[in-house]
C-alpha positions in Angstrom: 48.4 25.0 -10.9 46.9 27.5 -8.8 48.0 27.4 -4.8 44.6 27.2 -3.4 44.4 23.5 -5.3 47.6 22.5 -4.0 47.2 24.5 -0.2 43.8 22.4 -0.2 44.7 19.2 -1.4 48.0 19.4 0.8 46.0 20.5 4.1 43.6 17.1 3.6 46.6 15.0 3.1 48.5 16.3 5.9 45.3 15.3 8.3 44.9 12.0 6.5 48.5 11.1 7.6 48.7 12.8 11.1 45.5 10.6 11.8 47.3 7.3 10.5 50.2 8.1 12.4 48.3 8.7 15.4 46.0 5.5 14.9 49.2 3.1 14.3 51.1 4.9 17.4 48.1 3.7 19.3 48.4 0.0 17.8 51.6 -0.1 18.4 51.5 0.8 22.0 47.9 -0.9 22.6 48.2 -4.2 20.2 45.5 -5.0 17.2 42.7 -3.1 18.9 39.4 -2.1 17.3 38.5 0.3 16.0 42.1 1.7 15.5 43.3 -1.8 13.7 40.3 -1.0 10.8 40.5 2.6 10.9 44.4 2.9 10.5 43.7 0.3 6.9 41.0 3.0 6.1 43.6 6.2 6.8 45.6 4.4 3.9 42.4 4.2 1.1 42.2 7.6 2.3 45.7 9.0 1.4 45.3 6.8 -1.7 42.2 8.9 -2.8 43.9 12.7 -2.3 47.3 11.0 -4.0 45.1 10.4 -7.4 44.3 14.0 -6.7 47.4 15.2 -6.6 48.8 13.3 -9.4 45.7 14.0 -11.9 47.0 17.9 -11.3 50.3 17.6 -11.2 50.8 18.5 -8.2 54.1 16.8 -5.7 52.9 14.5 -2.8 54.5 15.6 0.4 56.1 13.7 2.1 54.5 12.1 5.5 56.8 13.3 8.5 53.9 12.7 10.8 55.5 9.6 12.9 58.0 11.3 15.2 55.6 14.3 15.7 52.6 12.2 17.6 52.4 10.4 21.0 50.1 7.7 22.4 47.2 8.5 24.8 48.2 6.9 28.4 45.0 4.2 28.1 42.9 3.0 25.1 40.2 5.1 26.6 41.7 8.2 25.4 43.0 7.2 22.7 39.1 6.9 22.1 38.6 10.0 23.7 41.2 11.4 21.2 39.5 9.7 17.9 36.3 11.3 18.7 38.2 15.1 18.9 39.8 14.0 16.0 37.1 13.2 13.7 35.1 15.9 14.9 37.7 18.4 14.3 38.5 16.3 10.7 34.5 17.0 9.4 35.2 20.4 9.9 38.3 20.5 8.1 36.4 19.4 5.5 33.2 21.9 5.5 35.6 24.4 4.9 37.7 22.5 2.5 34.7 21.9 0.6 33.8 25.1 0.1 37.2 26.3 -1.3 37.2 23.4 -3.7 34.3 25.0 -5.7 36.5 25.3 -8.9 37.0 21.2 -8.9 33.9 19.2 -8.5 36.1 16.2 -8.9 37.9 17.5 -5.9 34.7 17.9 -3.8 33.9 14.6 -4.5 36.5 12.7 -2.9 36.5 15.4 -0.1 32.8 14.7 0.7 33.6 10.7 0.0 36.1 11.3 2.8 34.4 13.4 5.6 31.4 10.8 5.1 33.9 7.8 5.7 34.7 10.3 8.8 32.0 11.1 10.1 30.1 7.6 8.9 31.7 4.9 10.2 35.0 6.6 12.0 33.6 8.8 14.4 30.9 6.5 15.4 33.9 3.7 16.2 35.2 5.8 18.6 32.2 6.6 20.1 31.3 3.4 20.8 34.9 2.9 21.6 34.3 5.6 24.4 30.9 4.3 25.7 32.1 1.1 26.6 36.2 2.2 27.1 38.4 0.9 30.0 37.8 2.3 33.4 41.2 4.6 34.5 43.2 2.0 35.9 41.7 -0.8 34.5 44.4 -3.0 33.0 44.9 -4.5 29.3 43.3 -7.7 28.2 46.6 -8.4 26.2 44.7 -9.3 23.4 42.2 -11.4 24.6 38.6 -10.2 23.6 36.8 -8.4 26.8 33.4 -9.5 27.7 30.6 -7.5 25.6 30.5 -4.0 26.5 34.0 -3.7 28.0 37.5 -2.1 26.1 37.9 -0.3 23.3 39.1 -3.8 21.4 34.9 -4.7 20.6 33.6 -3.4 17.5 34.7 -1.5 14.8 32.3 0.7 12.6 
């Protein structure tokens, strides 16, 4: 199997799990908050998808070491904040990605399937996340839904 297959497929899958990592840190710390509560169950399709991949060329999963290596924003707003950075720096990923991938157009595929889920529905979560985020300071509902407008825990894509 040639490297660049496996260095691509490998550098998607790596992101797919820092970012589930990072989004279940965040619920952990946080609660069930939207978006992160849909977006984390959306990391997982995602790392299903590049696993097929991998499998289909015979190439090893790696394993997902990604839990002890990220922390939690101080406030929900930036973890917004951070989702936003994230999925901006994730469509990129993908541009370039894409472009190695020329040899597999069953490769490209998924890889566009998954910077459109990005850039889609994801980043325009944490956008909206971020438009109406807590102000510094402001405390946690604990759960309970915030008036409209207010938290990170309305809406989700």
């Amino acid at each position: 199997m040639p490297k660049i297959l496996e260095a691509i497929l490998t550098e998607a899958l790596d992101d797919e799990y820092k970012a589930r990592a990072s989004y279940q840190l965040i619920l952990n710390k946080f609660g069930d908050v939207r978006p992160f509560s849909n977006i984390v169950e959306s990391e997982n399709r995602h790392i299903g998808a590049l696993s097929v991949l991998f499998q289909k060329y015979g190439i090893a999963i790696p394993d997902d070491n990604w839990e002890t290596k990220v922390e939690a924003p101080a406030s929900r707003l930036a973890a917004c904040e951070s989702g936003v950075e994230a999925e901006i720096e994730n469509a990129a990923m993908y541009d370039r990605l894409i472009k190695l991938a020329e040899a597999y157009p069953d490769v490209q595929a998924v890889l566009r399937q998954l910077q459109r889920a990005s850039q889609e529905n994801h980043l325009p979560a944490f956008q909206r996340c971020v438009a109406r985020g807590n102000k510094p300071g402001e405390p946690s509902t604990g759960g309970r839904r915030r008036r409209r407008g207010q938290g990170c825990d309305q809406g989700s894509r």
